[in-house]
Steps between C-alpha positions, in 0.01 A plus 500: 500500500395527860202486686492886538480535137202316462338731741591796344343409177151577656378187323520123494715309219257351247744177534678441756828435516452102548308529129237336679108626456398729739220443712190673459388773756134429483317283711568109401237357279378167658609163349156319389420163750549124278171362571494119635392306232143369539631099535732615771254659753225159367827281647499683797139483646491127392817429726327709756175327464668188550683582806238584674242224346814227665497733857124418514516202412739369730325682765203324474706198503632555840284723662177391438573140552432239798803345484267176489440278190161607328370273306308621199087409566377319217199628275313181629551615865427843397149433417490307792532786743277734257219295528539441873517891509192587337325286684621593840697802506354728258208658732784658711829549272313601183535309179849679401611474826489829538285464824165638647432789707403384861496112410872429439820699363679443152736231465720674172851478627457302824604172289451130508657482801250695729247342325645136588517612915147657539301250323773140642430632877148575449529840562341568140173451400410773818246367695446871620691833532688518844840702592668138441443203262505203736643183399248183388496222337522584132236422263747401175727238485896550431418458132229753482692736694788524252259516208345832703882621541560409163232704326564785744808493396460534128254718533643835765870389531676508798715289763481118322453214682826340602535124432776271571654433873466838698629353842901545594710219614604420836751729454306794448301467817725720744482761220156470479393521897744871509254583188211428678576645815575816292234540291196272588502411903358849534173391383448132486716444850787306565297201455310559219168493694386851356468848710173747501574825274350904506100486341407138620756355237737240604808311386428154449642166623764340232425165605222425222723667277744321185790567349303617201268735686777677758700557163227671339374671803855664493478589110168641545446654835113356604317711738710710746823295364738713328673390191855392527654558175772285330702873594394447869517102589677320174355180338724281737436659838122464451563120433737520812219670706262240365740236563546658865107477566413162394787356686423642835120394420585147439741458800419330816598636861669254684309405801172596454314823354695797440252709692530803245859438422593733787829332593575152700233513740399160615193433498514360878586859568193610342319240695640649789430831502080449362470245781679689751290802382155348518563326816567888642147606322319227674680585833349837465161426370422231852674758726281758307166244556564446860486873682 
């Protein structure tokens, strides 16, 4: 048989000629779905769960930290700081910390370690409200002050206090003067003395200041500071910038004063040019007296 026999039939062959079934003409009825058995999709969301449970986790590892040792506060020292709280802190912060409107601002989240640099350089207890806290004499001795950071702490979270060495070595200092230059000598000055801000703030001299306190300054951001995250300036650099700071503090300048730390100028030079100066001024003021 050919294929123009089939067509003249006028109809299909019930079997075709390979015997096999023919298919059906109709529209194709859909194959039912095998449902995922419950245990599967239960396996599934707990893997996912833990996934992302481990992401956090080790994001709060790394990101949130220091990169200093923190040293857990002890429920002794705890206390400590509580009780020095309520008795000189609460009026202003609130007894939760969460701070009291026009006396002083919440301290959930700003951490032990802000906590440890307003109330160590006397900044904190305010004497009264100006555009800057000025530095004083503080009122609470190391001990106390770590007991206040301590409780802060446990209470609102935040930045911990670092402990531990937090200066760089000697070789770390050349790293830490290109730091500086970069991202501090804007404000405190190329040596350290400070500079006047916008508003009647200012940026203060670093020459009162310890390792502990420019370290926490930097975790915390005090005043017009901004905060330099571990993302920003890493654990080590702020030791190197620390370690760059209290090594040009402590050095001498051969020869005399270092007049500002402007460059070798001798002081003879200086001499000079004020005597030469006001011998000029008094030239003028008797030539000045006698017409």
């Amino acid at each position: 048989m050919t294929d123009d026999f089939d067509g003249e039939l006028g109809f299909e062959p019930a079997v075709p000629a390979s015997g096999a079934d023919p298919a059906p003409s109709g529209p194709e009825t859909p194959r039912p779905r095998r449902r995922r058995p419950l245990r599967h999709k239960l396996a599934a969301a707990a893997v996912l769960t833990g996934a992302l449970g481990s992401m956090g986790g080790a994001y709060a590892a790394f990101a949130a930290s220091s990169g200093a040792a923190n040293s857990p506060s002890s429920a002794q020292q705890i206390a400590e700081g509580r009780q020095i709280f309520e008795n000189s802190c609460i009026t202003c912060h609130g007894a939760n910390l969460q701070g009291v409107t026009g006396r002083g601002p919440t301290l959930v989240g700003v951490g032990g370690a802000a906590a440890y640099f307003q109330v160590s350089t006397g900044r904190m207890p305010l004497a009264q409200q100006d555009a800057e806290a000025n530095r004083k004499p503080p009122i609470f001795n190391e001990a106390q002050t770590e007991a206040i950071a301590a409780y802060v702490q446990s209470v609102g979270g935040g930045p911990a206090l670092p402990t531990g060495n937090l200066r760089g070595g000697s070789a770390d200092i050349a790293e830490g003067g290109d730091l500086f230059r970069l991202n501090c000598a804007s404000c405190h000055g190329v040596t350290f003395k400070g500079a006047p801000l916008s508003a009647g703030k200012y940026a203060p001299s670093l020459y009162p200041s310890t390792d502990k306190q420019m370290y926490a300054a930097m975790l915390t951001g005090p005043e017009s500071m901004p905060v330099f995250s571990d993302n920003e300036i890493t654990p080590d650099q702020k030791k190197a910038i620390i370690a760059y700071v209290q090594n040009i503090k402590a050095s001498k300048d051969p020869g005399g004063e270092g007049i500002g730390r402007i460059g070798p100028v001798s002081e003879a030079v200086v001499i000079w040019v004020a005597g030469v100066g006001a011998v000029m001024i008094a030239i003028l003021w008797i030539g000045a007296k006698s017409q």
